[in-house]
N, C-alpha and C positions, 0 to 999 in steps of 0.2 A: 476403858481406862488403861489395860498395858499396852494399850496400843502405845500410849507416851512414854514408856521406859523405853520402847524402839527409836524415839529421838536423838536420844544421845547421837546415833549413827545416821540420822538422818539432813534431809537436805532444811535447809534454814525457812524456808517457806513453810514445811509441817511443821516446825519447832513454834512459827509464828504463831501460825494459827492456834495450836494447842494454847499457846499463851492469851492468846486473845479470848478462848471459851474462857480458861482459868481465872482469868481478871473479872469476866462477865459472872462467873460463880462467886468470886472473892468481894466484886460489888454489890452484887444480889444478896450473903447473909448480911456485912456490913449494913446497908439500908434495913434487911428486917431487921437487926438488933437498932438501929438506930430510931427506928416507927417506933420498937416495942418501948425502946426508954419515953419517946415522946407520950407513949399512951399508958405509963407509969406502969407496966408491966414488967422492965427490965431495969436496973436499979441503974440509977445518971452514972454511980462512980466506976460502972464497968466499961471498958476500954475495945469499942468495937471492934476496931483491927484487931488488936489483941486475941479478943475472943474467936475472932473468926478463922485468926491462925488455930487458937486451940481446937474449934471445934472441928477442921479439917483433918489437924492430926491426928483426932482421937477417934476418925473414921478409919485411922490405919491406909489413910492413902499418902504412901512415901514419893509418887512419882513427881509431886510437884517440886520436892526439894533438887531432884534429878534437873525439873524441868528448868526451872529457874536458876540453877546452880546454887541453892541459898539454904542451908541447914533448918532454918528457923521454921519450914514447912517441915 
């Protein structure tokens, strides 16, 4: 994972790819929060994007916000 704060400076092809994992992780919990609401485990009114930004940040990983240019990670 620091390998993606060496983005910043790097060439646009690894900036991709890293994106490309990160979206593949950021669709993967989305779907399991969205299974878990289907299978009345996760309550309907929680807002899986939402959630899925919070729970990435609250692993303390800041590089996505680098990666993506976008605070909100």
């Amino acid at each position: 994972m620091n390998a993606a704060i060496e983005v910043d400076d790097s060439e646009i092809l690894i900036e991709d790819a890293f994106k490309e994992g990160f979206d593949g992780l950021i669709k993967m919990i989305k779907n399991l929060i969205e299974f878990g609401q289907g299978q009345n485990e996760i309550n309907m009114n929680v807002d899986s994007e939402q959630m899925t930004v919070f729970i990435l940040s609250s692993m303390e990983v800041h590089w996505p916000s680098r990666l993506y240019k976008d605070k909100r990670y």
